[in-house]
MIGU-53382 format. One record per residue (C-alpha): residue in one letter; x, y, z; residue number from 1. Coordinates in nm, 2 decimals, always signed. Layout:
BEGIN
 residu      X      Y      Z num
      A      X      Y      Z NUM
...
***
This chain:
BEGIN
 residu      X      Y      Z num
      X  +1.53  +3.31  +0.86   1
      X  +1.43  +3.61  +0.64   2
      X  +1.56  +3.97  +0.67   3
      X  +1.49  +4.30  +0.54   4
      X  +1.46  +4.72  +0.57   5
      X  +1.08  +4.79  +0.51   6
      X  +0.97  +5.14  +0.50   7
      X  +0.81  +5.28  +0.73   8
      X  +0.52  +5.46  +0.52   9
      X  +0.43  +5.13  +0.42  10
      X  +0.40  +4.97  +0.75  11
      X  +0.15  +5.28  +0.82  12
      X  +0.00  +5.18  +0.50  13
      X  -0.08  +4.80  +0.60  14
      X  -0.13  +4.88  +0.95  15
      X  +0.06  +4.57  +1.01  16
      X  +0.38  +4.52  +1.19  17
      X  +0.48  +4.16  +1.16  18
      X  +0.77  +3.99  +0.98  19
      X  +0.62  +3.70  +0.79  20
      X  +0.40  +3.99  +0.63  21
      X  +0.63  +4.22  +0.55  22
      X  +0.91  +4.01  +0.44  23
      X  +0.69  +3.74  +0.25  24
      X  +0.73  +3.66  -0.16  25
      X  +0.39  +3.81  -0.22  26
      X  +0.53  +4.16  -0.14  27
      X  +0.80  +4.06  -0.41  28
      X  +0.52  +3.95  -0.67  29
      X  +0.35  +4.30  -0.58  30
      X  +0.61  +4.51  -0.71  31
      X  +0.61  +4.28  -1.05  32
      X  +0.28  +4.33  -1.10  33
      X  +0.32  +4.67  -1.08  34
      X  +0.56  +4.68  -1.33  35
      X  +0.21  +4.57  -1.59  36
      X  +0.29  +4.82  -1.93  37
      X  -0.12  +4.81  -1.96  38
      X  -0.16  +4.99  -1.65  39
      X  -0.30  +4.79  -1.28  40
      X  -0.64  +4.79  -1.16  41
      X  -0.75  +4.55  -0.79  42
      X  -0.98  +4.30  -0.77  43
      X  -1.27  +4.47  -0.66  44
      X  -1.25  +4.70  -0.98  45
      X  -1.31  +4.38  -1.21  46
      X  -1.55  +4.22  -1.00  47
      X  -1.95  +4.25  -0.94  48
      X  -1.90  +4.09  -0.61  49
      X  -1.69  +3.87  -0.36  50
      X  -1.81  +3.73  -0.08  51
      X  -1.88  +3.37  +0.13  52
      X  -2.18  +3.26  +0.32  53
      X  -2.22  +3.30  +0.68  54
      X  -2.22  +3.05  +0.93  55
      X  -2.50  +2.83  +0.96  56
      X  -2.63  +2.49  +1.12  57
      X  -2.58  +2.18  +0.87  58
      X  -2.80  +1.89  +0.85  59
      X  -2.67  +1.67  +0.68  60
      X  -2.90  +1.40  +0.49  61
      X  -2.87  +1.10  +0.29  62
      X  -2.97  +1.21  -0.03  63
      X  -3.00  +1.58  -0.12  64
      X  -2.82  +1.87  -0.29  65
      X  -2.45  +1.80  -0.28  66
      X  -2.22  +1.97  -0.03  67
      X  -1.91  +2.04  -0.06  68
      X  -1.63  +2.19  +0.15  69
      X  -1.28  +2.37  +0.10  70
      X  -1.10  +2.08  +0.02  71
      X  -1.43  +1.89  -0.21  72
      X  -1.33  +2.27  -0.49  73
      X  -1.04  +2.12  -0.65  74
      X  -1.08  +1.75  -0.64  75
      X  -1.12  +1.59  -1.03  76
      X  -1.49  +1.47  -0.91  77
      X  -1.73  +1.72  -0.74  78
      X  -1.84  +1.51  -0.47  79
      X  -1.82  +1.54  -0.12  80
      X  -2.08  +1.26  +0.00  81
      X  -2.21  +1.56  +0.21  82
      X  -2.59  +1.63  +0.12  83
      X  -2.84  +1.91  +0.24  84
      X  -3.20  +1.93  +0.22  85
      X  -3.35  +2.26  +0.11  86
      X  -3.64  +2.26  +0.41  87
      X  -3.37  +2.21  +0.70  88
      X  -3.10  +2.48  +0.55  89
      X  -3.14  +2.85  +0.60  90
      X  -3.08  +3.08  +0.34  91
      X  -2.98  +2.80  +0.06  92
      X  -2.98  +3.07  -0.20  93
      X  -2.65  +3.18  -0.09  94
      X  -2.49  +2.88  -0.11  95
      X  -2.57  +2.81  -0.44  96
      X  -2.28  +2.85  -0.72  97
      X  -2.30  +3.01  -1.09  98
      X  -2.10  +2.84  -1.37  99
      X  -1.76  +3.10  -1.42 100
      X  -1.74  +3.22  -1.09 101
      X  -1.38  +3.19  -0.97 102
      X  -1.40  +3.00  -0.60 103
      X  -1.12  +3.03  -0.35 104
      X  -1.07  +2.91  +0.00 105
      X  -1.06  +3.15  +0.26 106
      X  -1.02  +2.92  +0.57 107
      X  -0.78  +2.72  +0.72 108
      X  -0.61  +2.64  +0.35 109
      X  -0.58  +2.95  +0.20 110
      X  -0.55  +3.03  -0.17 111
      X  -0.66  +2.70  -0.33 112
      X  -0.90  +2.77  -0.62 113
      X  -1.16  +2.61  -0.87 114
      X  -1.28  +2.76  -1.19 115
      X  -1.69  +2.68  -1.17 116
      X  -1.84  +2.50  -1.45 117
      X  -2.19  +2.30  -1.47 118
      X  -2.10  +2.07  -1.25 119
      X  -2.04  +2.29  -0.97 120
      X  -2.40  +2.48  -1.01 121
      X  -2.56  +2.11  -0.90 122
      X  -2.41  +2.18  -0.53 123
      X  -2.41  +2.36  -0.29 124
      X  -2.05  +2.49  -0.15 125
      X  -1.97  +2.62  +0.22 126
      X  -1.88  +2.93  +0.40 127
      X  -1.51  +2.80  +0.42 128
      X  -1.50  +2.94  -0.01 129
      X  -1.47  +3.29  -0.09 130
      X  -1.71  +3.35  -0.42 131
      X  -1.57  +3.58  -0.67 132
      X  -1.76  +3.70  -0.99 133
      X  -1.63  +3.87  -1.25 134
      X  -1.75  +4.14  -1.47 135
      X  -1.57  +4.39  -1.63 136
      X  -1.28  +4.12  -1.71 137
      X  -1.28  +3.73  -1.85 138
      X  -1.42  +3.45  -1.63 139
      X  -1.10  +3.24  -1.75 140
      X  -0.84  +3.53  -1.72 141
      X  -0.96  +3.64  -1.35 142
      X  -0.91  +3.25  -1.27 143
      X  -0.62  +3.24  -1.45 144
      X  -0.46  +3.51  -1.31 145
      X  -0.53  +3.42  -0.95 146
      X  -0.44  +3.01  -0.98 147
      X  -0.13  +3.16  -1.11 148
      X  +0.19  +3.11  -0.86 149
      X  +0.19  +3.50  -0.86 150
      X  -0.19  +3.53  -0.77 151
      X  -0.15  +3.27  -0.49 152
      X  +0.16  +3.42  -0.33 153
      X  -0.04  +3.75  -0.31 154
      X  -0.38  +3.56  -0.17 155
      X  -0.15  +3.36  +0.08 156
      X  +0.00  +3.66  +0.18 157
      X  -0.33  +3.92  +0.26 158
      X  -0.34  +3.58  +0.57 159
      X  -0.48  +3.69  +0.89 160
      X  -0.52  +3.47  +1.26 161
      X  -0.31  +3.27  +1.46 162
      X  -0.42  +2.98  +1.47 163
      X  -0.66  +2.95  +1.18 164
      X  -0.56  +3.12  +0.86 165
      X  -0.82  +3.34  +0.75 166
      X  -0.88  +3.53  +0.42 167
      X  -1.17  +3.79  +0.37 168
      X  -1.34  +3.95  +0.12 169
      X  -1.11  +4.31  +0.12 170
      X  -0.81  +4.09  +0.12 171
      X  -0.90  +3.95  -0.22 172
      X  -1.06  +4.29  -0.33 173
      X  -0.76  +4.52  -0.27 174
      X  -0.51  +4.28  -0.42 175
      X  -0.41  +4.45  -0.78 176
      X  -0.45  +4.27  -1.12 177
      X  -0.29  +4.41  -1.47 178
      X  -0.54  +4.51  -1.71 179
      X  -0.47  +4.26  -1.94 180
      X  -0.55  +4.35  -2.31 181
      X  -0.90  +4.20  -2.44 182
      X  -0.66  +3.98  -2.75 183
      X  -0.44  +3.81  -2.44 184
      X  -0.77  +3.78  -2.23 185
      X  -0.94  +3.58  -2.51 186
      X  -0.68  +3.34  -2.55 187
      X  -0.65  +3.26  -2.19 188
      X  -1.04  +3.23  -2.13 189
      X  -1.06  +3.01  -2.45 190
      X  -0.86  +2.72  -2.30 191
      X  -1.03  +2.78  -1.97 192
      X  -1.36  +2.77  -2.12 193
      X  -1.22  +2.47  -2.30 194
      X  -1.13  +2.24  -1.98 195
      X  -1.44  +2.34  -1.80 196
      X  -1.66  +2.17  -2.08 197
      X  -1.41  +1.87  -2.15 198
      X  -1.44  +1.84  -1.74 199
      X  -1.83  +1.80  -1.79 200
      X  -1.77  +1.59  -2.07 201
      X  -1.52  +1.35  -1.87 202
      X  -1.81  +1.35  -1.55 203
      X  -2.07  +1.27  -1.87 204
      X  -1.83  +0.95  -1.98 205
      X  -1.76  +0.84  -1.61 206
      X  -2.16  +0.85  -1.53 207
      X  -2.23  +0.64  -1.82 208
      X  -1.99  +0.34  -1.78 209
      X  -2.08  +0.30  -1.42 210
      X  -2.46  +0.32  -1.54 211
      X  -2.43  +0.08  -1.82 212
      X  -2.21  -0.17  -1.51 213
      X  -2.47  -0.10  -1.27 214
      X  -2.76  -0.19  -1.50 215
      X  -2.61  -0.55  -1.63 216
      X  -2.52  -0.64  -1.24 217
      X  -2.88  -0.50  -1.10 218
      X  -2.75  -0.54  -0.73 219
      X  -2.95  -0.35  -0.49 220
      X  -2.74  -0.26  -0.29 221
      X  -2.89  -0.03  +0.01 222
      X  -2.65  +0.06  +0.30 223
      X  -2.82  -0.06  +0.67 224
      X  -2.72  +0.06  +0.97 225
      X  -2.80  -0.19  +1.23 226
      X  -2.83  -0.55  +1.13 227
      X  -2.75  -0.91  +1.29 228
      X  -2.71  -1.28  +1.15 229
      X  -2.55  -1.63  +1.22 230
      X  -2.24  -1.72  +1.08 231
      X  -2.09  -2.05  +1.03 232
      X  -1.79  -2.13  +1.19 233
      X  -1.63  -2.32  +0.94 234
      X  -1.71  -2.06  +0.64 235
      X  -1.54  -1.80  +0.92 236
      X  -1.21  -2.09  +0.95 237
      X  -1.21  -2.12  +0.55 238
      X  -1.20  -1.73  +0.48 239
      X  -0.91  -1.51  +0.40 240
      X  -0.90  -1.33  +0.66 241
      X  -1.00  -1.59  +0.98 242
      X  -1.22  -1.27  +1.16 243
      X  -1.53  -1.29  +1.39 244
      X  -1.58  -0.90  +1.42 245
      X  -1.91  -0.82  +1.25 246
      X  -1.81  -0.56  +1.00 247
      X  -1.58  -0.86  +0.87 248
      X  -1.87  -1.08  +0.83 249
      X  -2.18  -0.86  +0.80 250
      X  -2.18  -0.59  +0.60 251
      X  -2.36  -0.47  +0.32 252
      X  -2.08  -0.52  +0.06 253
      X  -2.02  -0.84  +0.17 254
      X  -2.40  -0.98  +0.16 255
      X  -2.40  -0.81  -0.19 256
      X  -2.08  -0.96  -0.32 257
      X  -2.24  -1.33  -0.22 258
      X  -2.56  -1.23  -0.39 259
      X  -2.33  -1.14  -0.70 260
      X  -2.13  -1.45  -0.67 261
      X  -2.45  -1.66  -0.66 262
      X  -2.60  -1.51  -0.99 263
      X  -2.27  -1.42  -1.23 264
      X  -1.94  -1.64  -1.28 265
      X  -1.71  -1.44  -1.12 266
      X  -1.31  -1.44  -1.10 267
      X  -1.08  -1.34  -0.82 268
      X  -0.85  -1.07  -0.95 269
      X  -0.53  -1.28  -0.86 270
      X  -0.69  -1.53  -1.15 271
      X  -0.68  -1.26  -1.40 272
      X  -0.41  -1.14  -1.62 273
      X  -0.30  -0.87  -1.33 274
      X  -0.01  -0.70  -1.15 275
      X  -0.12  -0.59  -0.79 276
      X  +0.16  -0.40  -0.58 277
      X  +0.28  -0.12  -0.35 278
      X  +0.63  +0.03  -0.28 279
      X  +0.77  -0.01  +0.02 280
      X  +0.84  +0.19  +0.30 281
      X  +1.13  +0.45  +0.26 282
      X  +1.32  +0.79  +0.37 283
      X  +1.15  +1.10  +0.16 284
      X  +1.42  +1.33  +0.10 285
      X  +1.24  +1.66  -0.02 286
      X  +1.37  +1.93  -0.22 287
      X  +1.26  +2.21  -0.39 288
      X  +1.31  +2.05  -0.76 289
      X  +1.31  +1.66  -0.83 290
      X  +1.04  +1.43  -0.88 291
      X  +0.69  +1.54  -0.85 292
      X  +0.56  +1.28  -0.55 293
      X  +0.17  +1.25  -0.53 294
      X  +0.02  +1.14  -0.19 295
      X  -0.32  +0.93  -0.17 296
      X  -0.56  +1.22  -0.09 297
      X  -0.38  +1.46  -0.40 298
      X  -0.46  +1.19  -0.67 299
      X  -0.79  +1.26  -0.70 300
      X  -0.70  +1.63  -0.73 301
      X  -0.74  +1.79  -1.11 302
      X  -0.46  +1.91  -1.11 303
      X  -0.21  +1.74  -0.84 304
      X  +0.12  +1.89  -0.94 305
      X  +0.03  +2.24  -0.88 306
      X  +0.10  +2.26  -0.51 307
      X  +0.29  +1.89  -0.48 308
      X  +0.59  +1.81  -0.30 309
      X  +0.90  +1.71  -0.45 310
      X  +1.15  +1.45  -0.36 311
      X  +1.53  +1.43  -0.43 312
      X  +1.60  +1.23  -0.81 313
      X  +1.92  +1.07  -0.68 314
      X  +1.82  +0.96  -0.30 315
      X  +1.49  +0.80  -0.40 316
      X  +1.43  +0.46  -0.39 317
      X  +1.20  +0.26  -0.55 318
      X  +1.20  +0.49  -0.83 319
      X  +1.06  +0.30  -1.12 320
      X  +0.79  +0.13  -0.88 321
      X  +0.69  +0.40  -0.76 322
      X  +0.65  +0.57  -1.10 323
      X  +0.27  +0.63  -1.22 324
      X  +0.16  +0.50  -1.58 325
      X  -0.13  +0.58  -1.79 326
      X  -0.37  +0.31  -1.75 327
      X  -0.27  +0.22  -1.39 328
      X  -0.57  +0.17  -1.11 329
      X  -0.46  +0.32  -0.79 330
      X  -0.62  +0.17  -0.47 331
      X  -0.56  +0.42  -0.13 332
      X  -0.49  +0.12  +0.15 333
      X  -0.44  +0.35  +0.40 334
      X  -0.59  +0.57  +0.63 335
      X  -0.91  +0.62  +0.36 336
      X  -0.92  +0.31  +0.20 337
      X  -1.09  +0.17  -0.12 338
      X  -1.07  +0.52  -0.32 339
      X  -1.01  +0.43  -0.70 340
      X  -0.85  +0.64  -0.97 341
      X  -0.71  +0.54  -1.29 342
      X  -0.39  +0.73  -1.42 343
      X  -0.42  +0.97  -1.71 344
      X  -0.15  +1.05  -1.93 345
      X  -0.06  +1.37  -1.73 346
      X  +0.08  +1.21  -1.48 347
      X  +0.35  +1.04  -1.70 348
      X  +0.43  +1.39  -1.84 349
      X  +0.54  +1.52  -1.51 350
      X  +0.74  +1.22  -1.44 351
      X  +0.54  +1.17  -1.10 352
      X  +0.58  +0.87  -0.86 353
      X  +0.31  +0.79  -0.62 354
      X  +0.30  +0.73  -0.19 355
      X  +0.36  +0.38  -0.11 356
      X  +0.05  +0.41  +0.04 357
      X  -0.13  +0.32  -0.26 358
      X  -0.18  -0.01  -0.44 359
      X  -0.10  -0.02  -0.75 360
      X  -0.33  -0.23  -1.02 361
      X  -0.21  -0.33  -1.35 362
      X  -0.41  -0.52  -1.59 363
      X  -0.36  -0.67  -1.97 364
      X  -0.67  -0.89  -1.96 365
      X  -0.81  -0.89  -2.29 366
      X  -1.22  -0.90  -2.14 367
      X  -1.14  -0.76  -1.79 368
      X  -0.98  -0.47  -1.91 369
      X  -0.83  -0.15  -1.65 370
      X  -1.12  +0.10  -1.80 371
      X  -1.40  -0.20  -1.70 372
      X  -1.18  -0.31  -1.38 373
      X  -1.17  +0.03  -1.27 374
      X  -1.54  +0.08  -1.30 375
      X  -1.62  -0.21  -1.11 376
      X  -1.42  -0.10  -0.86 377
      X  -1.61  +0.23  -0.79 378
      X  -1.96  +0.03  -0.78 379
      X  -2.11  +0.07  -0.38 380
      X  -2.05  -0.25  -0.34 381
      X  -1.76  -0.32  -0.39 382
      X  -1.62  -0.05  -0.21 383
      X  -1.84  -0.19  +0.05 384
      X  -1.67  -0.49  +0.05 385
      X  -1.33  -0.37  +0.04 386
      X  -1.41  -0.18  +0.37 387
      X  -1.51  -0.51  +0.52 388
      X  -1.14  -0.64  +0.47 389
      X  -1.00  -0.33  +0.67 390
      X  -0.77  -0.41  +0.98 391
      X  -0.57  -0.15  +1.22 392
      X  -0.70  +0.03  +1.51 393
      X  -0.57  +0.33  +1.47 394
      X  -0.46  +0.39  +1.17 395
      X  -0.70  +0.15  +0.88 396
      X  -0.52  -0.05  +0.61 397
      X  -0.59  -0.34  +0.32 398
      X  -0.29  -0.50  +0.19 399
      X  -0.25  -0.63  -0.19 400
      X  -0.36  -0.98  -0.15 401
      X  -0.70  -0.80  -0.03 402
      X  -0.70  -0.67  -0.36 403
      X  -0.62  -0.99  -0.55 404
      X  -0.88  -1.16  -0.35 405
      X  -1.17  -0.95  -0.46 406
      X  -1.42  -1.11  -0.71 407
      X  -1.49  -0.97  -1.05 408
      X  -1.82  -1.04  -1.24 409
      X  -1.72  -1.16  -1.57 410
      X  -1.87  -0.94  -1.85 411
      X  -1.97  -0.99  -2.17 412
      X  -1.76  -0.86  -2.49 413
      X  -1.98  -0.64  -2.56 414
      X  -2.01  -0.46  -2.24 415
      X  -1.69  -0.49  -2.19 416
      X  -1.56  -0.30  -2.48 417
      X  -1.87  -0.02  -2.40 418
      X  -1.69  +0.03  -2.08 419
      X  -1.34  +0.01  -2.17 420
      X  -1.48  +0.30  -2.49 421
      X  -1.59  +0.50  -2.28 422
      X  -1.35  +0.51  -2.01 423
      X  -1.08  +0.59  -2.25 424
      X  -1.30  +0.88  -2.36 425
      X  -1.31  +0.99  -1.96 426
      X  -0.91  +0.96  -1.95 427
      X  -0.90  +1.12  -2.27 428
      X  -1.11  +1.42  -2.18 429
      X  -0.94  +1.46  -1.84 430
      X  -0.59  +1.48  -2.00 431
      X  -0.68  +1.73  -2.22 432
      X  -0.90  +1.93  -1.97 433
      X  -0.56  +1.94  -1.75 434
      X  -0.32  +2.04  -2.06 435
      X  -0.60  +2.31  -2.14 436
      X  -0.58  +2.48  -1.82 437
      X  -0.24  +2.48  -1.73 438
      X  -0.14  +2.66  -2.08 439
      X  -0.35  +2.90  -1.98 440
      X  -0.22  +2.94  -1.63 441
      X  +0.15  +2.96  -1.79 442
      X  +0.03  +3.18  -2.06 443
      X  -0.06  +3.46  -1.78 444
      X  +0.30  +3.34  -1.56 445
      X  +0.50  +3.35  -1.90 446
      X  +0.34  +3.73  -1.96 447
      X  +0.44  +3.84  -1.60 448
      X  +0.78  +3.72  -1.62 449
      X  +0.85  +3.90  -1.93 450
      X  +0.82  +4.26  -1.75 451
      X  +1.10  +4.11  -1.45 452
      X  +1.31  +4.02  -1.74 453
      X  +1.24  +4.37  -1.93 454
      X  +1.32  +4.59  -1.66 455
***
C-alpha cells in the first residue's frame, strides 16, 4: 500500500481524484523528465498525428492481407494467421501501417510497443494499436524514448476504465518528451534503423529455408474441414497412441506425413542423434531481481526480457534444465501446442531459463542438423501432425515421447547444409537486431538517469 500528500492544484489540473493515479511511478518519472537540460516539449508537438481505427466488422478469410492484433505488434514474426479481404472490410486505408511509425497498444495491455519496419506495411493492424507518427523528431528516438521503462511508466499511467484499461490518443499526446539534441538523436535512430532492416533480413533468411524444404518435399498439403475414412483396427492397436477419436486418425497432417513416409526414407527423431526433454513441475518463487524466466507465449516475443518475470536464484530448481541455449528448439506442449522457436544467443546473455511447459530439443546430428530440424518442424504439416497427437480436455498437451516419435525426411547434404546456412544467418540477424535495439533503448534510459544523478 502506497501513500502520499498530493497537491491540490494538481489534482484540479488532472481532473482526477484517485490514488493509483496520483501515487503511481509515472508521476515520479514526470518530474525526471522535467529535469531535461535541453528543455521539454509533449508528444503531440513532435508528431504529425496519433490516432487508431474505429471499430469495425471483421471477416475474417483464409488467405488475404494479414491481420494482426495488440498482442501479434511485438512478437519476433508478424503473423497473426488472421487475414482480411479488401472487398468485405470498410475503410481498409486506415488500417494500413507506414514503415517508422511507432505502434502502441491502447487496449486491454497498455503500453507495449513496436517500431514498424517493411514487414509491418504488408498487414493490416487493428483498432486495439494506437498509431503514432513522427515528424519534427527521429522515427528511432520517438520509439526509443517511449519503449524506454520511463516512457512506459508514463503511457501505463495516462490508464483510464475499470475494467478494460484504455489509452487514447490525448493521453499519448500530452505526455512530455525532452528535446533531445539532433547528435544523441542520430545515434539512437541509427541502431533502430539498424534492427528494423536486420529484422527484415532474418524474416528474408527464415522464408528462404522453409521454401527451399518445402520445394524438395513437394507435399500438398491443403487443410479440409470435413472429411471421413476407414481405419484398420489393427494399424489403430499398433500406434503410439491406441486412439479411435478422428482428429487422432484423420487429419490432414497425418494423411500428409503417410504420404511423406511413402515417398522419402524417413527417421523418427528418437533414432537421431537427439536430446528431447522438459523440466518438471515446481514452486515459482518470484522476485523483483533473479533469473529472467520466459513463459511459452513470450518466446516468440522479439524482445522477451523487457517486461519478463523473474524468479528467486537460490529457491529455483531445476536450474541448469531449465536454462535456454543457443541452438535449442523449443516445442510449446501446452495449452497452444506445436509452436517452434530456436534459441538465439540472446537468451544465454540474460541467463534466462524457460516454463516447463516447453519441450526442449537438442540435436548434434551431423545431416539432421537443429537449423534443418527446426525448419521441418514449422512445415504445415507437421505441425498438423503434431496437433493430431494432442490429448486433455481442457487444458491440451503432447508429451516428449510425442516429439521423439515424429518422422523426419532425411535430406540430402546438400540441402541440408543450405538450410542449416541459412538458419544460422536468421539466428544471426535476430541476435544482432535485439542487441541493436536495446542499446538504443539504454542509450535514451542511461541519458535520463544522468539528470536524477545530477541534481
Amino acid at each position: 500500500m502506497k501513500t502520499g500528500v498530493v497537491n491540490n492544484k494538481f489534482l484540479v489540473s488532472q481532473i482526477r481524484l484517485d490514488g493509483k493515479f496520483n501515487l503511481s511511478e509515472g508521476l515520479q518519472v514526470r518530474k525526471l523528465v522535467h529535469k531535461s537540460p535541453w528543455g521539454i516539449t509533449s508528444i503531440n508537438e513532435v508528431t504529425s498525428d496519433i490516432y487508431c481505427p474505429g471499430i469495425f466488422q471483421r471477416h475474417y478469410v483464409s488467405s488475404g492481407i494479414p491481420f494482426l492484433g495488440g498482442a501479434d505488434i511485438q512478437k519476433q514474426e508478424i503473423n497473426s494467421d488472421k487475414f482480411l479481404r479488401k472487398a468485405t472490410t470498410p475503410n481498409w486505408k486506415i488500417l494500413e501501417i507506414k514503415r517508422g511509425w511507432t505502434l502502441v497498444t491502447c487496449g486491454g495491455t497498455i503500453g507495449l510497443t513496436a517500431f514498424a519496419n517493411n514487414l509491418f506495411t504488408k498487414c493490416w493492424v487493428s483498432q486495439h494499436v494506437m498509431r503514432v507518427i513522427p515528424s519534427s523528431i527521429k522515427e528511432g528516438m520517438l520509439y526509443s524514448y517511449l519503449s524506454s521503462k520511463y516512457g512506459h511508466l508514463l503511457l501505463t499511467t495516462n490508464t483510464y476504465g475499470s475494467v478494460i484499461p484504455t489509452l487514447n490518443a490525448d493521453n499519448i499526446g500530452s505526455l512530455p518528451i525532452p528535446l533531445f539534441p539532433e547528435s544523441f538523436q542520430a545515434e539512437v535512430d541509427n541502431l533502430i534503423q539498424e534492427s528494423a532492416r536486420l529484422r527484415e533480413e532474418a524474416n528474408e533468411k527464415l522464408e528462404e529455408a522453409q521454401n527451399k524444404l518445402s520445394a524438395f518435399i513437394k507435399i500438398k498439403f491443403n487443410k479440409v474441414n470435413f472429411k471421413t475414412s476407414r481405419v484398420n483396427v489393427k494399424e489403430v492397436m499398433s500406434s503410439l497412441r491406441h486412439r479411435i477419436d478422428p482428429p487422432a486418425l484423420m487429419s490432414d497432417g497425418v494423411y500428409s506425413m503417410k504420404e511423406v513416409n511413402s515417398k522419402f526414407t524417413c527417421k523418427k527423431i528418437c533414432k537421431l542423434k537427439t536430446k528431447v526433454f522438459r523440466p518438471g513441475i515446481f514452486k515459482r518463487i518470484y522476485v523483483e531481481e533473479g533469473i529472467p524466466y520466459i513463459k511459452g507465449s513470450e518466446i516468440f516475443l522479439a524482445d522477451p526480457f523487457r517486461r519478463c518475470v523473474h524468479l528467486s536464484k537460490s529457491r529455483t530448481p531445476f536450474v541448469d534444465e531449465m536454462t535456454l541455449h543457443e541452438g535449442q528448439i523449443l516445442i510449446t506442449c501446452a495449452g497452444s501446442v506445436g509452436d517452434i522457436k530456436i534459441i538465439t544467443k540472446d537468451y544465454e546473455d540474460n541467463k534466462a531459463i524457460g516454463s516447463q511447459d516447453i519441450i526442449r530439443l537438442e540435436s548434434t546430428d551431423p545431416l539432421y542438423t537443429k537449423e534443418y530440424l527446426f525448419t521441418y518442424l514449422r512445415q504445415p504439416f507437421v505441425y498438423d501432425y503434431i496437433q493430431s497427437m494432442k490429448y486433455g480436455s481442457v487444458i491440451e498437451r503432447i508429451e516428449p515421447f510425442h516429439v521423439e516419435s515424429i518422422p523426419v525426411v532425411e535430406p540430402t547434404e546438400e540441402l541440408s547444409k543450405e538450410i542449416t546456412s541459412l538458419i544460422d544467418e536468421y539466428m544471426d540477424c535476430t541476435y544482432h537486431a535485439y542487441t541493436a535495439e536495446n542499446k538504443a533503448i539504454k542509450k535514451v534510459e542511461d541519458e535520463i538517469e544522468k539528470w536524477n544523478k545530477a541534481n
